[in-house]
Every structure is written in structure tokens, then in C-alpha cells.
C-alpha atoms as a printed R data frame, in Angstrom:
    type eleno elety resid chain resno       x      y       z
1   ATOM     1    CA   UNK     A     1 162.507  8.402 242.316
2   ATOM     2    CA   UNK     A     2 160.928 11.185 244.457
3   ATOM     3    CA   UNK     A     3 160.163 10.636 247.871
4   ATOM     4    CA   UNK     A     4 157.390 11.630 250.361
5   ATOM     5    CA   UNK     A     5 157.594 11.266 254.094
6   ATOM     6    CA   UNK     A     6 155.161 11.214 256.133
7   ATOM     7    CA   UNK     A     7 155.378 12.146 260.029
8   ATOM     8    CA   UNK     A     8 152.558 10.250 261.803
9   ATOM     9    CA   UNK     A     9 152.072  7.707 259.696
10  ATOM    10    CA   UNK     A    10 149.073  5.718 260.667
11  ATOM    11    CA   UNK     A    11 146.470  2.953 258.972
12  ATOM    12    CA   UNK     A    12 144.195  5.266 258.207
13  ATOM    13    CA   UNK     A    13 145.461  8.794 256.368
14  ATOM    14    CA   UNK     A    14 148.781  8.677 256.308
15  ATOM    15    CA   UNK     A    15 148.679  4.692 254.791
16  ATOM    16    CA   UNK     A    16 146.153  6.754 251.949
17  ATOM    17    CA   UNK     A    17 148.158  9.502 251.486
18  ATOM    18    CA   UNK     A    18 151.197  6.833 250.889
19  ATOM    19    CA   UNK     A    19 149.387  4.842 248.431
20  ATOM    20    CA   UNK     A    20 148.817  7.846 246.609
21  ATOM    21    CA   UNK     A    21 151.856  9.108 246.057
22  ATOM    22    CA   UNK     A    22 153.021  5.885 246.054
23  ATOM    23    CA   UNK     A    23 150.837  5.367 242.819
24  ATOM    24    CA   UNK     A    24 152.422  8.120 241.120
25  ATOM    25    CA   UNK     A    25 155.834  6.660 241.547
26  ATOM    26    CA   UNK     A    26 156.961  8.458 244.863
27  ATOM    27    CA   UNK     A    27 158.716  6.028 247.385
28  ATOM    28    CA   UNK     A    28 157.455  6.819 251.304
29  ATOM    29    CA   UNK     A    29 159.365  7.068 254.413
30  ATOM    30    CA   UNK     A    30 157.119  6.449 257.378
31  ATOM    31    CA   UNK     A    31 157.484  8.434 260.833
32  ATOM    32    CA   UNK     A    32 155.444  7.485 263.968
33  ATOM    33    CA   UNK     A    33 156.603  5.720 267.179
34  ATOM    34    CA   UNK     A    34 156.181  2.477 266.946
35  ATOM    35    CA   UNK     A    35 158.361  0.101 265.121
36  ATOM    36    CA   UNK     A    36 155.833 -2.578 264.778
37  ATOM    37    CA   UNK     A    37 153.446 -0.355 263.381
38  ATOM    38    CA   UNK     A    38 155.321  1.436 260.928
39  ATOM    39    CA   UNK     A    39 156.657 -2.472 259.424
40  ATOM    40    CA   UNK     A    40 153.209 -3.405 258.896
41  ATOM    41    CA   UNK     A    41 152.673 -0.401 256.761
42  ATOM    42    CA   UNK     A    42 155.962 -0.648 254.703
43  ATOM    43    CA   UNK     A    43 154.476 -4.815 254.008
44  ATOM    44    CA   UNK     A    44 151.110 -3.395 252.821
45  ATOM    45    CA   UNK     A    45 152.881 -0.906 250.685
46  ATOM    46    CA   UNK     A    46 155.278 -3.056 249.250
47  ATOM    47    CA   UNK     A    47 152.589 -5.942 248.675
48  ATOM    48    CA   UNK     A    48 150.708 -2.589 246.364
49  ATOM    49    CA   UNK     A    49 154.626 -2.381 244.438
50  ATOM    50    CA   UNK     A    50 155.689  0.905 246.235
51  ATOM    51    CA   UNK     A    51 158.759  1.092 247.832
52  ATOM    52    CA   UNK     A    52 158.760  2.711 251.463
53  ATOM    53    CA   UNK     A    53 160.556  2.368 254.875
54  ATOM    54    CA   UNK     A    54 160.652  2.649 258.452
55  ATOM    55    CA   UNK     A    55 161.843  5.437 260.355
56  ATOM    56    CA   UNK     A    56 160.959  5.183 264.102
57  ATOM    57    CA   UNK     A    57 160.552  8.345 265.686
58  ATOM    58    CA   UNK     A    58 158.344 10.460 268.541
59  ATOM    59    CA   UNK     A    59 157.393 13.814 267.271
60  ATOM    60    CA   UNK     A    60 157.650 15.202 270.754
61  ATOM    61    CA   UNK     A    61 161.468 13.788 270.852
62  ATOM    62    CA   UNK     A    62 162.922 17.145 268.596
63  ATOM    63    CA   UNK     A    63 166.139 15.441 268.069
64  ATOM    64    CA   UNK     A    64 164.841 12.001 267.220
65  ATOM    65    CA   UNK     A    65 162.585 13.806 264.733
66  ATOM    66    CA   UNK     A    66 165.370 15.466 263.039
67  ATOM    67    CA   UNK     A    67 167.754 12.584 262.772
68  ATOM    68    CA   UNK     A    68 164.500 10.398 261.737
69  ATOM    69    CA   UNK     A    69 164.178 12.567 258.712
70  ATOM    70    CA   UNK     A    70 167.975 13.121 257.926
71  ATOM    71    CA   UNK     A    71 168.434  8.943 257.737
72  ATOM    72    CA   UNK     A    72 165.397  9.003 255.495
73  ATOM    73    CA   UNK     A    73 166.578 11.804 253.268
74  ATOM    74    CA   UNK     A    74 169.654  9.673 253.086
75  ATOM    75    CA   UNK     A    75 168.286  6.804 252.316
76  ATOM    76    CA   UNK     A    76 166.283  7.439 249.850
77  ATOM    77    CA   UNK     A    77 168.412  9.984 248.395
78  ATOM    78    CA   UNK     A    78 167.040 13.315 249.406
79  ATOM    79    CA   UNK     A    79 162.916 14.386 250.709
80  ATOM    80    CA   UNK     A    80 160.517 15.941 248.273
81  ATOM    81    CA   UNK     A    81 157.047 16.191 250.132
82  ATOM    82    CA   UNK     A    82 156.834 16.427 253.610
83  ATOM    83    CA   UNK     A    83 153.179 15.505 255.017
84  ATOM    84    CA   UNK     A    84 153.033 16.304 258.544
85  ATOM    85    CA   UNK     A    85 149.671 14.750 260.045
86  ATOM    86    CA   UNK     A    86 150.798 12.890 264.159
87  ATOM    87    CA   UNK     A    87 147.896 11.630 265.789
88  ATOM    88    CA   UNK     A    88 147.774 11.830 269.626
89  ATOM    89    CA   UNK     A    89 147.385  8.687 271.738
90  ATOM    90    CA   UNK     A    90 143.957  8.497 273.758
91  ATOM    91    CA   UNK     A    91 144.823 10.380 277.307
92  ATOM    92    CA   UNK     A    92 147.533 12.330 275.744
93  ATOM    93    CA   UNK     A    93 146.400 15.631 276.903
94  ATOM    94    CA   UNK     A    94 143.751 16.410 279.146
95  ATOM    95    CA   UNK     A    95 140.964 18.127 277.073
96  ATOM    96    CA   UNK     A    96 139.976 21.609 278.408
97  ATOM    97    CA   UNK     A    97 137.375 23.960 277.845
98  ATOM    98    CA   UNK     A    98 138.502 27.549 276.927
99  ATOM    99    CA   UNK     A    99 137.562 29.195 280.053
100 ATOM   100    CA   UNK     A   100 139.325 26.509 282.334
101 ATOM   101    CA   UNK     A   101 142.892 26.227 280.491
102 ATOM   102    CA   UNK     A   102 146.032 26.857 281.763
103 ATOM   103    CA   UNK     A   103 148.912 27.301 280.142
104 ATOM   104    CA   UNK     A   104 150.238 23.788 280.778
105 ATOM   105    CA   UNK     A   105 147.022 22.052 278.950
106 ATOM   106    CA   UNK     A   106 147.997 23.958 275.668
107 ATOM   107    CA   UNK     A   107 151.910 23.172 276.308
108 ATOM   108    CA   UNK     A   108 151.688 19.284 275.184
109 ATOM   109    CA   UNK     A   109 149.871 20.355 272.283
110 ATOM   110    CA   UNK     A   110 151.457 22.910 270.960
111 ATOM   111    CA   UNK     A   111 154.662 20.567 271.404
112 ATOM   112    CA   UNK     A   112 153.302 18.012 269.748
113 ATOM   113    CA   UNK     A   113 151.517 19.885 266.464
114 ATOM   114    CA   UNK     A   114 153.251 23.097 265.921
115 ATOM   115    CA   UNK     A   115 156.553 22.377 267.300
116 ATOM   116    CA   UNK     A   116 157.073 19.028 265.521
117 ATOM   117    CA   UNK     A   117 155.946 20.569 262.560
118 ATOM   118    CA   UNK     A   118 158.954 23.820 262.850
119 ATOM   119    CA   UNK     A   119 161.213 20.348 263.827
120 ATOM   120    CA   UNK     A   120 160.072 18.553 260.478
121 ATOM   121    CA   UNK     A   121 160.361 21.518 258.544
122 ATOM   122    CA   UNK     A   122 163.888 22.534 259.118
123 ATOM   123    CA   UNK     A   123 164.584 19.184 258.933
124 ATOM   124    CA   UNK     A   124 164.219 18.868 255.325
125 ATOM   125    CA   UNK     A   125 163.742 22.717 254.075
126 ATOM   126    CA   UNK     A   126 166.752 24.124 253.514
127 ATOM   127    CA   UNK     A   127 167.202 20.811 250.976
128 ATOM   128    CA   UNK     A   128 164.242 21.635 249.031
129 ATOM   129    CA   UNK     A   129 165.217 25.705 248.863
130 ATOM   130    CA   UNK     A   130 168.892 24.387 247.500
131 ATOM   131    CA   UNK     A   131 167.098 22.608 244.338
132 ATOM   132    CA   UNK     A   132 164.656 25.258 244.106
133 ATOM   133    CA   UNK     A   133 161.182 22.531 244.528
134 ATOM   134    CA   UNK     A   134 159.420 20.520 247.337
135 ATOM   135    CA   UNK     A   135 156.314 20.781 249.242
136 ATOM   136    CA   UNK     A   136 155.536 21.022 253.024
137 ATOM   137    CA   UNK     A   137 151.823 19.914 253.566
138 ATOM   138    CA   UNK     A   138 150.172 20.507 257.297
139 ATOM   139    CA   UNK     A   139 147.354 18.383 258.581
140 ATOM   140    CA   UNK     A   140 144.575 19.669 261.440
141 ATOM   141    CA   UNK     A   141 141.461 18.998 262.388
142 ATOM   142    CA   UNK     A   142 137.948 21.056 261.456
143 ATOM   143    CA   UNK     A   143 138.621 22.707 265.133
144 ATOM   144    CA   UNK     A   144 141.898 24.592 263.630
145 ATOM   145    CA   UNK     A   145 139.076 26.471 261.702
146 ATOM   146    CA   UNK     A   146 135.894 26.286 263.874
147 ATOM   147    CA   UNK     A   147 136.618 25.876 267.153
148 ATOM   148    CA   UNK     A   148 134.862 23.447 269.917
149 ATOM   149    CA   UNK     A   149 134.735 24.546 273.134
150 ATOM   150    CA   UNK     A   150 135.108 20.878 274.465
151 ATOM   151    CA   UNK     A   151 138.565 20.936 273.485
152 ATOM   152    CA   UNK     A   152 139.914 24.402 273.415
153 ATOM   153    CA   UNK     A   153 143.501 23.313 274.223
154 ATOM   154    CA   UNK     A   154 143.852 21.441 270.984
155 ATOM   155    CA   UNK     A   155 141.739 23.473 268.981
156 ATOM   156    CA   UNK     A   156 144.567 26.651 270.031
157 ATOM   157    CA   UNK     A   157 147.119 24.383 269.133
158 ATOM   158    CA   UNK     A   158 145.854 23.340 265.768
159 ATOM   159    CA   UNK     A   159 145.228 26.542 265.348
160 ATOM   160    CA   UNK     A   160 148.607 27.913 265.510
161 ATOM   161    CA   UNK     A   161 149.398 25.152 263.620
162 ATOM   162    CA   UNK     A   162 147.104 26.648 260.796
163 ATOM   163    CA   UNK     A   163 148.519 30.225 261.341
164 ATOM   164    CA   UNK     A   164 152.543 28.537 260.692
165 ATOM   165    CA   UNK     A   165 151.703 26.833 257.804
166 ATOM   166    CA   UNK     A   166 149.869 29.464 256.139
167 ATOM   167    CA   UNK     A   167 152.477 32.233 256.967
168 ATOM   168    CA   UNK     A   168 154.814 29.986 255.494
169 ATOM   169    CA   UNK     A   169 153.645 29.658 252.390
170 ATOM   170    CA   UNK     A   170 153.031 33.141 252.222
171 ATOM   171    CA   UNK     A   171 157.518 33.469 252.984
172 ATOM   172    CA   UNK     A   172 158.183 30.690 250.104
173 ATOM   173    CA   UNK     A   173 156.170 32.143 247.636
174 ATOM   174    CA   UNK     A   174 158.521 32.198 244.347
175 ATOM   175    CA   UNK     A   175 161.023 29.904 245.550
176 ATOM   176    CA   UNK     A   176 159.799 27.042 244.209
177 ATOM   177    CA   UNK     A   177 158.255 25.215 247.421
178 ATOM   178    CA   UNK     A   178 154.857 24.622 248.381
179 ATOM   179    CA   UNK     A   179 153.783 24.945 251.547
180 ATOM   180    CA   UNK     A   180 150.379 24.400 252.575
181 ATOM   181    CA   UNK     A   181 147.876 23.467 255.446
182 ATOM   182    CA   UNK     A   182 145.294 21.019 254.993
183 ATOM   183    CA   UNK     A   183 142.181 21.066 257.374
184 ATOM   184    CA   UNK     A   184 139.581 17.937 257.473
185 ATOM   185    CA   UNK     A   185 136.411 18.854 258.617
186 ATOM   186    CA   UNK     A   186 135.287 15.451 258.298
187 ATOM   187    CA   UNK     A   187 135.639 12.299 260.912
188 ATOM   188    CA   UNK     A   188 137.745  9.934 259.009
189 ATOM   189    CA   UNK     A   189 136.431  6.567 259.012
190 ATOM   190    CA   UNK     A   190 133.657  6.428 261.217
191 ATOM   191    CA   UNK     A   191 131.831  9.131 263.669
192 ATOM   192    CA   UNK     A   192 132.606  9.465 266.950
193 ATOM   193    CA   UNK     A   193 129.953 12.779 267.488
194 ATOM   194    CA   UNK     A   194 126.328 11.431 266.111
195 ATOM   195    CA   UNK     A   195 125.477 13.397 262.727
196 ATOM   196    CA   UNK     A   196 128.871 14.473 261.930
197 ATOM   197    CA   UNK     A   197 129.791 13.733 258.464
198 ATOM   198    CA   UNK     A   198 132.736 11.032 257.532
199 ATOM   199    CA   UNK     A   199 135.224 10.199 254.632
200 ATOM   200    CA   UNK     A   200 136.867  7.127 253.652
201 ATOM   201    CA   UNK     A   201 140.750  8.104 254.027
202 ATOM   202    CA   UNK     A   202 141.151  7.066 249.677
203 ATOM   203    CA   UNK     A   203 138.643 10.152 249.499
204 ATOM   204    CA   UNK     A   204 140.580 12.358 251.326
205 ATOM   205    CA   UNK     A   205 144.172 11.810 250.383
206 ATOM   206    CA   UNK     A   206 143.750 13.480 246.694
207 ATOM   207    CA   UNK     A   207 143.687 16.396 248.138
208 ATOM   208    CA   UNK     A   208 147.755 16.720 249.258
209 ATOM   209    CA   UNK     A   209 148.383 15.409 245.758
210 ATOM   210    CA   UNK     A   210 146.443 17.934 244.010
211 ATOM   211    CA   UNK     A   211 148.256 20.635 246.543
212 ATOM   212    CA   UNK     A   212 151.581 19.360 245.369
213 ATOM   213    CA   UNK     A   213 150.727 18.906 241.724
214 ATOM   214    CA   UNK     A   214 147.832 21.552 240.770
215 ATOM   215    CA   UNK     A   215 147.219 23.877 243.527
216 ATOM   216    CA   UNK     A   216 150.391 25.090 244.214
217 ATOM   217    CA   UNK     A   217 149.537 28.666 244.733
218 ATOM   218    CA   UNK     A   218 147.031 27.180 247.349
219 ATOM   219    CA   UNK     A   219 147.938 28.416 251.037
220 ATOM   220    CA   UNK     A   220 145.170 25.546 252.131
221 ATOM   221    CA   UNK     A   221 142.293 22.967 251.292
222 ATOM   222    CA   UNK     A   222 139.841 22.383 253.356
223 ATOM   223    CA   UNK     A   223 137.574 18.926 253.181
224 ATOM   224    CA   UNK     A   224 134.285 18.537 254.341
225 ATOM   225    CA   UNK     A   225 133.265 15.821 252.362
């Protein structure tokens, strides 16, 4: 049975993206923090018939990341999609505009989305080269894209992010695994910014299935509704 893990697993997208490749017969290894979290997710998975488990981890912790990922690859007998989404805990970073950021307000972000994501990757890529097939699949926001001044730390982090991923499907071209970068110009759920448009996390998580499946000359998707 292949397997998908997800980094960041959450309620929300990465409990979507689970049930769909879940669906199509893929069990799920779940990354985020907290224990307690992550077993509530496995029990609504299993009570949908899809097999996944619990690997605690902080993406900011590059050694716990790594040794997350090996005891899920050997669990479940080896890793073929990584999805790579972490969300950051309100108060996690101190939001900056452009103009007033120092290095150290970028720092924690680009620890936490592009150097997780490296972490993840060489976690579970040199596997994936050796059988010749996998897929690596990046998650930012809209602000990766189109920038908001309001939170121009971030938005350089995500954006490097974007750059990484992108590049790196460019390098595996012909080898057989997918990389990609997936940006969701959408809030997910409900609006926090009046008039912005939302998605429903089911309508969203398609997309990194049709990335692995169909679209896997694709560099990147972006959703916007």
C-alpha cells in the first residue's frame, strides 16, 4: 500500500488532503506537534477505513523531523508523497511590514517553511530517486505569489519557499519524482480579511492528487477558488 505523509497535519487541509489519498488506497502518516492532536486525526481516519498513524514531531526541531519521517517510512514500509503544509501557532512570529524587518523577523520563518521543507525532503528523497517515483508537494499561502505588506516577513519566507520547490522540480525532471509547490489563494474555511474569497478544505485537496496523478509535469497549482 502506498503511503503519504503529511508534515503539519491539521483538521482542516492536511485531514482533506488525508482523506483523499486515503480514498485512493494510500495509508497517511501524520506530522505536527502535538500528540493529542495527531490521535484524533488517525480515529477520524480510521473510523473513514484508511489506515494512518502518529508521528509526533516540531518542524523547527531538524532532527526530530528527520527521525519523525524515517520511523514512518519504516513503518509503513517506505514514503511515496510527501505533502509539506505546517501551520504556525498564533504569536509565532511577530508580523512585520517590509520596510521595518530585520533579519531576525524573517529567521523564524524561513526556519519554519523553507528549512523544514529541505529537512523533509532529504528525509525521504534519496528513497524515492532509488525506485525511480514519488512526489514532493509544497504548500504556501496567496502571499508566496502576491505579496502583503502587513506581513512581509512571512510573505519572504513563503516565498523562498515557492522559489525551492519550483527549482526543484525543475532538478528532478526525468527521474521519475514530482516535485511541486502548491499556492492557495483562498482563506480556507472561513475569512478572516472581509471580502476575501474561501474554500471548503474537500475543495481544495484535489488539487495535490491531481499533481501526483495527472499533472506531473506541473512545477505548481495555484487555487483561488
Amino acid at each position: 500500500m502506498p503511503t503519504i505523509a503529511i508534515v503539519g497535519a491539521g483538521p482542516q487541509l492536511g485531514l482533506a488532503v488525508a482523506r483523499t489519498f486515503g480514498s485512493h488506497g494510500h495509508s497517511v502518516a501524520l506530522l505536527s506537534r502535538d500528540r493529542a492532536k495527531l490521535d484524533g486525526l488517525v480515529a477520524d481516519l480510521a473510523a473513514d477505513g484508511i489506515t494512518a498513524a502518529a508521528f509526533p514531531a516540531d518542524v523547527l526541531d531538524r532532527d526530530a523531523l528527520t527521525a519523525a519521517l524515517h520511523d514512518a517510512s519504516r513503518h509503513f514500509g517506505g514514503i511515496d508523497v510527501l505533502e509539506y503544509s505546517p501551520v504556525g501557532g498564533l504569536g509565532s512570529t511577530r508580523l512585520t511590514l517590509p520596510s521595518e524587518t530585520v533579519p531576525a523577523d524573517v529567521e523564524h520563518e524561513m526556519n519554519f517553511q523553507l528549512y523544514g521543507a529541505i529537512t523533509a525532503t532529504r528525509a525521504v528523497l534519496p528513497a524515492m530517486r532509488e525506485a525511480g517515483t514519488g512526489t514532493l508537494l509544497f504548500t504556501t499561502g496567496a502571499g508566496s505569489l502576491d505579496p502583503v505588506p502587513q506581513v512581509g516577513n512571512v510573505n519572504a519566507a513563503a516565498a523562498a519557499l515557492r522559489n525551492w520547490a519550483v527549482n526543484l522540480h525543475k532538478e528532478l525532471a526525468g527521474s521519475g519524482v514530482q516535485a511541486a509547490h502548491v499556492g492557495i489563494d483562498v482563506s480556507i474555511g472561513m475569512s478572516v480579511v472581509p471580502g476575501f474569497p474561501t474554500a471548503r478544505p474537500e475543495e481544495i485537496s484535489p488539487v495535490y492528487w491531481e499533481l501526483h496523478t495527472v499533472h506531473r509535469d506541473k512545477a505548481e497549482r495555484v487555487f483561488s477558488g
